[in-house]
N, C-alpha and C positions, 0 to 999 in steps of 0.2 A: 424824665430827668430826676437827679440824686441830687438837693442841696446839703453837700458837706459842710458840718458845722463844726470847727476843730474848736474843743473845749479845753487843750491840752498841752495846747505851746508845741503843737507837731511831732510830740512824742509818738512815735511807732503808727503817727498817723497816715502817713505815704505805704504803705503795707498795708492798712484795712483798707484804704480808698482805692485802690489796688486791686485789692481781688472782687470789690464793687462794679468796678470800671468793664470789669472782661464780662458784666451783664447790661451795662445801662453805661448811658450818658451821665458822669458825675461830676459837678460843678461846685467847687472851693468856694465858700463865704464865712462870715464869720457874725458873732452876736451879736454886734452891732450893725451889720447891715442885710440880716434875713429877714427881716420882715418886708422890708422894702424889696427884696430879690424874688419875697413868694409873689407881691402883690405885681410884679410887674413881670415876672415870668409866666405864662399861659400854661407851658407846659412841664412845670415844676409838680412832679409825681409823688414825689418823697421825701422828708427832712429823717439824715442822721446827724444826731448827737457822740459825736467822738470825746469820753471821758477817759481822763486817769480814776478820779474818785471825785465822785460828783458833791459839791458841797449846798447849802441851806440856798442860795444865790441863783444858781444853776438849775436848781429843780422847779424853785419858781417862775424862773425863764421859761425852761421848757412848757411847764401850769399854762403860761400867759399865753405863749405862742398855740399851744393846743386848742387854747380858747377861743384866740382869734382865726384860729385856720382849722374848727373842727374836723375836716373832711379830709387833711391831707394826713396821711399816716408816717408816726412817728417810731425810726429806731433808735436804739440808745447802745452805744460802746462802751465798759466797762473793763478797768481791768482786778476788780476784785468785784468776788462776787457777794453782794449784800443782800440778806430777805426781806430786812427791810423796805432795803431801794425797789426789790422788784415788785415788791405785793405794793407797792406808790404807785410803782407806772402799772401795773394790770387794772389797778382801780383807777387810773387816770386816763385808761384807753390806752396806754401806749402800745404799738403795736407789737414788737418785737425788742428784748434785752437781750445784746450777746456779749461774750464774755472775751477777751483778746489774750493772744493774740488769734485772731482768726485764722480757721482752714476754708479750703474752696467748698469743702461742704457745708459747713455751716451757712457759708453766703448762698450756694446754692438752694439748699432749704428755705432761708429766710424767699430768697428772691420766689422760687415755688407759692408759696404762702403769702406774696406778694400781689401775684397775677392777676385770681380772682375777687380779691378786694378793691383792685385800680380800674377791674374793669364796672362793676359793679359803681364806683367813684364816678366811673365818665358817663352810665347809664341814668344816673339819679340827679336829684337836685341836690347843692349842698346843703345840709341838715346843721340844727345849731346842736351844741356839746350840751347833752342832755344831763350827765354826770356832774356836772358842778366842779368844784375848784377839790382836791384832797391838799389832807393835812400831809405837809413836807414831814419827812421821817426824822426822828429825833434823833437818830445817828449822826445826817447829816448838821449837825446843829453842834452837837457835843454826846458822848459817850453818858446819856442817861442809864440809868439804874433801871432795870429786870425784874428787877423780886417780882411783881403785881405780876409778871408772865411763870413764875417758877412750875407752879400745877399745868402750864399748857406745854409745858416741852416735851417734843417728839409728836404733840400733834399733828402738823404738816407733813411729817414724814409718814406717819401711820393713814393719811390719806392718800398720799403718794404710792402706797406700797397696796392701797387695798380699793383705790377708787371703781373697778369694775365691780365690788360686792356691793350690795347693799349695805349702807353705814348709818347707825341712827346715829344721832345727837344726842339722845337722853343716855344711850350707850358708852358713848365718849365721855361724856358727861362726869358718868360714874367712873368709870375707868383712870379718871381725871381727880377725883374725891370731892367731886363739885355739884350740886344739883344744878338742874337742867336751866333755870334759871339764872343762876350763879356762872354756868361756866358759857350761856349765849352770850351778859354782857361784857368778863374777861375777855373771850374772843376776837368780839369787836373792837375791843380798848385796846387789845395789844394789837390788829393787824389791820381796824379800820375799813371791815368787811365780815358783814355775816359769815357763820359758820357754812348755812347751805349755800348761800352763794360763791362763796371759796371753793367749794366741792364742786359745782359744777360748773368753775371756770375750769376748775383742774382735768375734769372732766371733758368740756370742750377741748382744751388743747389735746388732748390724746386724741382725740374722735378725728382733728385736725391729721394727726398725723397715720391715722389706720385709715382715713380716705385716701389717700395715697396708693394703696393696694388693691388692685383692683380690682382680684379676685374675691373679698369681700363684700356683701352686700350692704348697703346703706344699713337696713335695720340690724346686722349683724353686728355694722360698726356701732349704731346706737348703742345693743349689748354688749360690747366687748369694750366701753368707754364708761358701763354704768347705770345706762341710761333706758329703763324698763320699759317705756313709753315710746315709740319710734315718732309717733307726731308730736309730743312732747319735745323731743329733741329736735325735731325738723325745725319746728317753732322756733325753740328758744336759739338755734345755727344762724337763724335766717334774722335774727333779732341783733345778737350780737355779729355777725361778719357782714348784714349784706344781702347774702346770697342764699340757694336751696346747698344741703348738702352736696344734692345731685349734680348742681351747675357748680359748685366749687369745686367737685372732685375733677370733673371735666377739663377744668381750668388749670386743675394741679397734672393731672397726667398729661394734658396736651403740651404742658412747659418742660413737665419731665421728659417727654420723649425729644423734644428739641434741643435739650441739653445732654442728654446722652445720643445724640446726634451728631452735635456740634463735636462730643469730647472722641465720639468713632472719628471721626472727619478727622481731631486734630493726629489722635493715637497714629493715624493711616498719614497722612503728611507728616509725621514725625518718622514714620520706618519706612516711607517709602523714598 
């Protein structure tokens, strides 16, 4: 089950909940009474957060609730998309930031990527939030001043664009006009997370999404995500999601085929 958290006075919220619904059971609450609806629902699977634009209030909410309910995985609805707010929630665990108005694919991907995390959830015991509390993004606060970031812009992009090479730091560094020192703790200050840890979240999440194929092999996907070391990566997959890559991909392709199941079934009840 999906605890819907309308953060938004119900703007364009009956539309995302919506296209949630045609995967799961999703049940309507609100900030003031989800804490008491996780504790007394047994089988409360999921909290989405439905923003317009999430302010300093909101994100600590969400902070508190993560804290107190480690184990249950959090999405977040947006409708502009902020790098601040998202590099907040990947360092705060959150599970999934989507961006609205949503398509059925987007929700279907999320829900894929859902599968073998919930089940791994029901297999384990609940674990305490190891990550600690993150600092609320200062956007959300008021429109702080940049300068102290000017030398790291296009950063994130230039990871984004090259994550499967090998990337040094002392490289970017320079490229940067920063010594290697100088531009690890810029890094940090402007995004609140290591340069290599950044890199191989960035990292995980593609690797996330080329297990999906299944005509490649795990270690391929390690390579084709980054990642030179294939127990290195197994390691650090099974550290952050949960699971082995092997038993995630399982879990992503046995949902995907039920969903393109479900969508033959309806195509064929529609023209027949």
């Amino acid at each position: 089950m999906l605890l819907w958290v309308d953060m938004c006075c119900g703007a364009h919220g009956a539309a995302s909940s919506a296209e949630f619904s045609r995967h799961c059971q999703v049940r309507p609450t609100d900030q003031q009474h989800l804490w008491a609806a996780l504790s007394l629902a047994s089988n409360a699977d999921v909290i989405c957060f439905d923003f317009e634009h999430p302010d300093m209030s909101c994100l600590k909410f969400m902070t508190d609730t993560k804290a107190r309910f480690p184990s249950v995985p959090i999405i977040m609805l947006m409708s502009q998309q902020s790098a601040d707010v998202v590099l907040w929630a990947l360092r705060t665990r959150i599970f999934d930031v989507l961006l609205k108005p949503l398509t059925a694919r987007d929700v279907l991907r999320c829900v894929q990527r859902l599968s073998p995390v919930l089940e791994a959830r029901r297999t384990q015991s609940t674990r305490a939030n190891a990550t600690g509390a993150e600092a609320i993004p200062d956007e959300t606060r008021y429109h702080a001043r940049r300068s102290s970031r000017g030398k790291l812009d296009g950063v994130l992009g230039y990871i984004e664009k090259n994550y499967a090479q090998p990337i040094s730091e002392q490289e970017v560094a320079k490229e940067c006009g920063l010594s290697p020192f100088e531009f690890s703790r810029a890094f940090r200050a402007a995004h609140g997370i290591t340069f290599r840890d950044y890199l191989s979240e960035c990292r995980l999440v593609q690797s996330k999404r080329l297990l999906g194929i299944a005509q490649v092999s795990v270690s391929d996907v390690a390579a084709m995500a980054g990642f030179n070391d294939p127990s290195y990566f197994a390691r650090l997959f099974r550290k952050r999601t949960g699971s082995s890559p092997s038993a995630y991909r399982a879990s992503l392709l046995t949902l995907k085929g039920a969903g393109t199941a479900g969508l033959v079934e309806a195509d064929s009840e529609a023209t027949g």
